[in-house]
Every structure is written in C-alpha cells, then in structure tokens.
C-alpha atoms as one frame of an Amber mdcrd trajectory, in Angstrom:
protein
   0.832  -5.356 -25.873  -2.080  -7.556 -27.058  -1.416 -10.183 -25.110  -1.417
  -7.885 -22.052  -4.803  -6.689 -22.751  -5.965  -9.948 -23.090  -4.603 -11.140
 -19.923  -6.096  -7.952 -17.991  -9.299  -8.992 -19.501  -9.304 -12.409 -18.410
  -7.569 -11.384 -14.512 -10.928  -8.826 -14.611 -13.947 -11.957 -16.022 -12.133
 -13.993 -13.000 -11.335 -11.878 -10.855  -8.363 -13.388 -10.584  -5.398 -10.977
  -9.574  -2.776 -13.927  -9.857  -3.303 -13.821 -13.578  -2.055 -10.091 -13.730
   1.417 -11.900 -12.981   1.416 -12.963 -16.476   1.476  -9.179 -17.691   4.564
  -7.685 -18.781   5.991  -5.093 -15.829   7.613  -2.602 -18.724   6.764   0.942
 -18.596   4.792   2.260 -22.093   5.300   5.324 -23.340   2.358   6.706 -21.617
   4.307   6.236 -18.509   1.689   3.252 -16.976   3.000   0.035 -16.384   0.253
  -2.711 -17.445   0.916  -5.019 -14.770   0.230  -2.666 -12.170  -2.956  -1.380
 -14.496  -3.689  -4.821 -14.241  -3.838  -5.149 -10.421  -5.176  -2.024  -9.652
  -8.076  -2.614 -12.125  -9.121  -6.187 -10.320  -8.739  -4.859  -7.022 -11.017
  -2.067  -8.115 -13.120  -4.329  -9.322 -13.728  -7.215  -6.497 -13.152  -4.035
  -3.698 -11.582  -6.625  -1.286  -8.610  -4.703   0.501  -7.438  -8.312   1.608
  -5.959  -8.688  -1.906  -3.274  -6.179  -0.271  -1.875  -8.354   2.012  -2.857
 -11.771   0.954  -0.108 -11.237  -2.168   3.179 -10.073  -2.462   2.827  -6.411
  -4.062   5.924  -6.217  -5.044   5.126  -9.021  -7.868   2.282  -7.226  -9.302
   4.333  -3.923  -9.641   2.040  -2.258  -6.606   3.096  -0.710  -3.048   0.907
  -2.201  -0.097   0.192   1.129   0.989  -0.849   2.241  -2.058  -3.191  -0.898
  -3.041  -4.921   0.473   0.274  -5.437   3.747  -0.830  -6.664   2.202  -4.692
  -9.211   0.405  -2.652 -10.530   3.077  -0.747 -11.366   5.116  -4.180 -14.621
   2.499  -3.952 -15.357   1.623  -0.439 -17.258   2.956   2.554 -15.220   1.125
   5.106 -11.971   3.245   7.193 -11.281  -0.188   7.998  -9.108  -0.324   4.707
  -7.168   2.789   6.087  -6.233   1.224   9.386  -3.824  -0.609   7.469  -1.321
   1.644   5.772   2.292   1.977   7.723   1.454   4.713  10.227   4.541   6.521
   8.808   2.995   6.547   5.500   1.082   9.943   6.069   0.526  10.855   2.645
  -0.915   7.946   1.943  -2.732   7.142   5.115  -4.419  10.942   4.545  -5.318
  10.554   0.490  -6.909   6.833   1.938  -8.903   8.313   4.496 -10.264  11.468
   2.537 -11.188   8.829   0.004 -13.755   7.458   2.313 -15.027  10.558   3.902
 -15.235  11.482   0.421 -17.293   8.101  -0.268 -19.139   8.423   2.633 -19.894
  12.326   2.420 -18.817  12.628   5.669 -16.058  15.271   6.039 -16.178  14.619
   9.895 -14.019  11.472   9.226 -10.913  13.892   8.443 -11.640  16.667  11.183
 -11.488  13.778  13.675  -7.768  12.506  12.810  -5.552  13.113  15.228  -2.579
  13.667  13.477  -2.346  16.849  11.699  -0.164  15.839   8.628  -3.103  13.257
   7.734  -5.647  16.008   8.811  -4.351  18.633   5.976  -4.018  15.381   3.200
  -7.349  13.950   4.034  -9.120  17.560   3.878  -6.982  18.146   0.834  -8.244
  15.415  -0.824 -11.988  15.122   0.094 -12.189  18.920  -0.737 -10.135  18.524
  -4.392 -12.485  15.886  -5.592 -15.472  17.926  -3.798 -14.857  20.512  -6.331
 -13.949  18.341  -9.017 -17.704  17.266  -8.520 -19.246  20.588  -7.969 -18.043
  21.849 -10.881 -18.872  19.340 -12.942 -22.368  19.664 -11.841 -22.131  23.448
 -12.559 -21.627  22.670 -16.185 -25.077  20.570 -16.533 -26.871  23.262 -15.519
C-alpha cells in the first residue's frame, strides 16, 4: 500500500501517467482501486484529454469514456466531449454538463440534440449547481 502511494506521488511530481502502471490494480476495502486513483489523479492534474487515447485504458484500470468525462471535471473545452462513443449517453451527458457547469453556461446542455444527453447534462450541471448553492448558503 506504501509503495502505491509512493508511486502515485512520483506519476503526480512527473506527470507521468506511465508510472501509474507500476501501481497495484487490487480493489481496497474502500472499494477504490489505486491504479485507477492513480490515473485519474494525473490526468486531473496535467488536464490533457489526449492522455485518453494516447494509452491503452484498459492498463491503467480506466474506461476511455470515462477518462473523458474525469477530464472534463477541470476543463472549459466541449472539445473533450466530442470524443466519448456516441452510444455512451450517460457518459457523453455527465461530460458535457461538466463543462457547462465549468463554463456557467447552462445553454451548452439546452442545445444538445439528443434528449437522453439533454436530461444527463441538465441533471448534472443542476446537481452540482445546488451542491454549490448550498454550500454558499451555509457561509452566510
């Protein structure tokens, strides 16, 4: 478990998602699995959504689809949503409410077309909308 953390630690000073390889892919008893904690913490981290497709996901315990939504959590760019399987609603919709979201810009989900990715994207810029809102209602 130790040597996990220190392997995260270095993959994050680097930047260096290769070296979340190295991290064990068992599940703790919390349920996470560190190398995926691993991956998803760099990508975070460096915000580049080419990570997603320049590695094999599979090897660092991630979905494709989902490193594109993880991504989106911190960028302004729908860019990053444009590449999620377009049968991959759920995901395509929690990806682009995530940058409406970012962008404060709930527009970007009353636009989409499709109606599935509509109700997820709204779903999910409005959730962590009043996630905010009433956080901010308990510093006052």
């Amino acid at each position: 478990m130790q040597l996990n953390s220190q392997l995260t630690l270095e993959a994050l000073e680097k930047s260096d998602i290769t070296i979340c390889k190295k991290v064990s892919t068992g599940y703790l008893m919390s349920g996470a699995n560190p190398r995926e904690n691993c991956t998803e913490r760099v990508i975070l981290k460096t915000r580049d959504y080419t990570l997603c497709n320049s590695v094999n996901m599979k090897e660092y315990q991630m979905d494709r689809d989902q490193c594109y939504v993880v991504v989106s959590e911190v960028v302004d760019d729908i860019k990053v949503c444009e590449n999620i399987s377009p049968k991959n609603l759920m995901q395509k919709g929690t990806c682009i409410g995530n940058i409406s979201r970012n962008n404060h810009n709930i527009n970007v989900c009353k636009n989409q077309k499709d109606e599935e990715v509509k109700r997820v994207c709204l779903i999910e810029y409005s959730e962590e909308e009043d996630v905010a809102a009433n956080y901010l209602l308990t510093l006052t």
